[in-house]
C-alpha positions as CSV (number, residue, x, y, z in Angstrom):
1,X,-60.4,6.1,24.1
2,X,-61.5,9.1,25.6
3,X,-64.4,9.5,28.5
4,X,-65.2,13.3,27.9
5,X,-64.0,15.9,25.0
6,X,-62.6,15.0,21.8
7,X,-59.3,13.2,20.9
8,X,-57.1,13.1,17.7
9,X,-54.0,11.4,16.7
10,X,-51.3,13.9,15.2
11,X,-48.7,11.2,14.0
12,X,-50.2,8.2,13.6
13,X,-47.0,5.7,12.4
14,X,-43.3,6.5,13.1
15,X,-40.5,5.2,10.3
16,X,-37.0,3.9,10.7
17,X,-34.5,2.6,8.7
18,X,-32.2,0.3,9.5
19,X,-29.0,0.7,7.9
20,X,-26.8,-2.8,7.5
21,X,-23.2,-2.3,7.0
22,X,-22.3,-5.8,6.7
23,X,-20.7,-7.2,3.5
24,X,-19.4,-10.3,1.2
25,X,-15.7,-9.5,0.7
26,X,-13.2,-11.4,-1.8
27,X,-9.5,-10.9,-1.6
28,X,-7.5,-11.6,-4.9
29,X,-3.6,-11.2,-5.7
30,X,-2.2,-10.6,-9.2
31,X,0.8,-9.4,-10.8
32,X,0.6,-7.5,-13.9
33,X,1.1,-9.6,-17.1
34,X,4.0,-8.2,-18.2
35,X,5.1,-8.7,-14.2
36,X,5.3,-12.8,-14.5
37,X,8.8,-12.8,-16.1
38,X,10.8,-9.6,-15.1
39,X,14.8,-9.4,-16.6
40,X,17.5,-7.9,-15.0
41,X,19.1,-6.5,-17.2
42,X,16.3,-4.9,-19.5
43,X,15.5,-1.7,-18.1
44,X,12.6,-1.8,-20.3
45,X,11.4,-5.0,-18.9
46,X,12.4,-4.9,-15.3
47,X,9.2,-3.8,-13.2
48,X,6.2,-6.4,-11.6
49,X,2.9,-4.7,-10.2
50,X,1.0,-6.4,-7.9
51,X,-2.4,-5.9,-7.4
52,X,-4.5,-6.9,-4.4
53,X,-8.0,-6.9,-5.1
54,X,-11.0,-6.2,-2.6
55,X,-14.1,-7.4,-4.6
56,X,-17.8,-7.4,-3.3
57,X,-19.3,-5.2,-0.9
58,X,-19.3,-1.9,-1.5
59,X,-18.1,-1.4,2.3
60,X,-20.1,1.1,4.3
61,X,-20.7,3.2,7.0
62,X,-17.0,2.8,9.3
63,X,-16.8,-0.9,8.0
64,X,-13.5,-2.0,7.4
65,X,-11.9,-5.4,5.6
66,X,-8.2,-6.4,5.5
67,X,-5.7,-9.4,4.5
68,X,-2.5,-10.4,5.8
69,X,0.1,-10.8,3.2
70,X,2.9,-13.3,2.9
71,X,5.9,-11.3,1.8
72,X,8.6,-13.9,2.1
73,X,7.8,-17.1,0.2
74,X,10.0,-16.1,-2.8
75,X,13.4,-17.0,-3.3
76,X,14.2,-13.8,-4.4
77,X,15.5,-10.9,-1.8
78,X,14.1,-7.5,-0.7
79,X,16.8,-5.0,-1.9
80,X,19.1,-7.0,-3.1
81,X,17.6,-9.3,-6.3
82,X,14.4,-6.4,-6.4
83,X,13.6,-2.6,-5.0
84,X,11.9,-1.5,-3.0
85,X,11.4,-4.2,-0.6
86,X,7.7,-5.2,-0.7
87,X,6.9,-3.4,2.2
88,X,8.1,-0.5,1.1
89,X,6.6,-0.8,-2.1
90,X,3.0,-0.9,-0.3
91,X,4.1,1.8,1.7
92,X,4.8,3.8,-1.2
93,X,2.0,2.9,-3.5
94,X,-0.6,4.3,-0.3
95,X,1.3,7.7,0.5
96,X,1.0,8.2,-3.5
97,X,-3.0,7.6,-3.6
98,X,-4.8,11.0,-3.8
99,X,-4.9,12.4,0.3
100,X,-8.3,10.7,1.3
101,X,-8.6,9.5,5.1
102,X,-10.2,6.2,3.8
103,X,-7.0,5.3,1.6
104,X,-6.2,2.0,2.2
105,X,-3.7,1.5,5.3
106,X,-0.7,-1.1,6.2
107,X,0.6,-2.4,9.1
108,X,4.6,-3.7,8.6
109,X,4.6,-5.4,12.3
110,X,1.4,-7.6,11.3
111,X,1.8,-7.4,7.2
112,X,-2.1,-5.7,7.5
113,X,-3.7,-4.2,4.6
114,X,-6.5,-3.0,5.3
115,X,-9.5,-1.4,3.2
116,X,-12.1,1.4,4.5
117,X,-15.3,2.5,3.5
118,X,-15.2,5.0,1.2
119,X,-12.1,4.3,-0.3
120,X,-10.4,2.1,-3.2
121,X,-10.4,-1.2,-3.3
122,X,-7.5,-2.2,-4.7
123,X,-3.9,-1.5,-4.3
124,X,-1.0,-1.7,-6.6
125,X,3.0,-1.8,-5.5
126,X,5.7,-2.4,-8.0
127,X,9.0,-3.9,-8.1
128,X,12.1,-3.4,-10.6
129,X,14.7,-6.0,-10.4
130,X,18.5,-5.1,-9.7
131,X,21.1,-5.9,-12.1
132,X,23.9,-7.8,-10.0
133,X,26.8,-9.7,-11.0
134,X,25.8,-13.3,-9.7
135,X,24.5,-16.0,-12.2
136,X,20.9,-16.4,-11.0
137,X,18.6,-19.7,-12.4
138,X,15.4,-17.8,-12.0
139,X,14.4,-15.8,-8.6
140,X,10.7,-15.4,-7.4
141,X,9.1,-12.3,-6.1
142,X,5.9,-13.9,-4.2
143,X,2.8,-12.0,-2.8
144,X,0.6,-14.9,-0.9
145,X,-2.7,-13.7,0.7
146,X,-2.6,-15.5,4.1
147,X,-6.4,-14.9,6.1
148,X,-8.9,-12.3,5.5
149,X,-11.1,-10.6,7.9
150,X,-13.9,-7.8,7.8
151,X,-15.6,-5.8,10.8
152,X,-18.9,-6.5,9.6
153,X,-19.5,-9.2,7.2
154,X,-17.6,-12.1,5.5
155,X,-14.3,-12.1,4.2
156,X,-12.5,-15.0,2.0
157,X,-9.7,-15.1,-0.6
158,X,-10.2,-16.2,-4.1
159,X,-6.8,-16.0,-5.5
160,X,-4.0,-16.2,-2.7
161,X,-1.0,-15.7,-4.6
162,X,1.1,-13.8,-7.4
163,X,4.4,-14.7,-8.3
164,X,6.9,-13.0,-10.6
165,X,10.3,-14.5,-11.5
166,X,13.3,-12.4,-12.4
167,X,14.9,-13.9,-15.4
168,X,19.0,-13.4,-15.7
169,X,20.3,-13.8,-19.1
């Protein structure tokens, strides 16, 4: 209200958007199918790929999700039944992914992986067996997703592990 003169409005409403970053995660391991049953001594059947899975989402903004994974539940040993040890074999399966700063990341001390906006959302790591000289009954190779967390959102496991067993003939 004005007393004297005239008024206007120039701008009558004012929009903004909220953006929500938060998200419904699932965390899922597998191991390739021809991955359950590995042999030692066929070359042409000596490799398992595991896969962990980040489903849901689509993370956004700097929102972040990751899983711890249980590396030693197996009975089967890092470089000495299988190479590369699992942790390298995450290691190595990232710093091959296209150069993109929201590549998945992993953190040895803690067993981390974690997943970033923008990037995939999944990452595979393989294994190939070693051909030794003991008499083995049937070694396991076991990835087991222990607790999953995400910045914003919910985060929850639907399949927690993936086993592979080397076979010695």
């Amino acid at each position: 209200t004005i007393v004297e003169g005239t008024a206007s409005i120039t701008t009558p409403t004012a929009t903004s958007t909220i953006t929500d970053v938060d998200a419904a995660v699932t965390f899922a391991v597998a191991v390739n199918d021809a991955g359950v049953s590995i042999s030692e001594e066929n070359a042409a059947d000596n490799q398992a790929t595991f896969t962990v899975t980040m489903s849901g989402g689509p993370l956004a903004g700097g929102n972040s999700a990751s899983v711890v994974l249980d590396l030693d539940n197996g009975t089967a040993s890092d470089n000495v039944d299988y190479q590369a040890g699992l942790e390298t074999a995450i290691a190595n399966a990232i710093a091959a992914l296209p150069a993109n700063v929201n590549n998945p990341t992993y953190d040895a001390a803690t067993n981390t992986l974690t997943f970033h906006a923008g990037g995939p959302s999944s990452l595979a790591f393989t294994v190939t067996a070693v051909n030794d000289d003991a008499l083995d009954s049937g070694e396991t190779i076991v990835v087991h997703l222990d607790s999953a967390t995400i910045v914003e959102g919910t985060a929850s496991i639907t399949t927690p592990t993936a086993t592979s067993t080397i076979t010695d003939v």
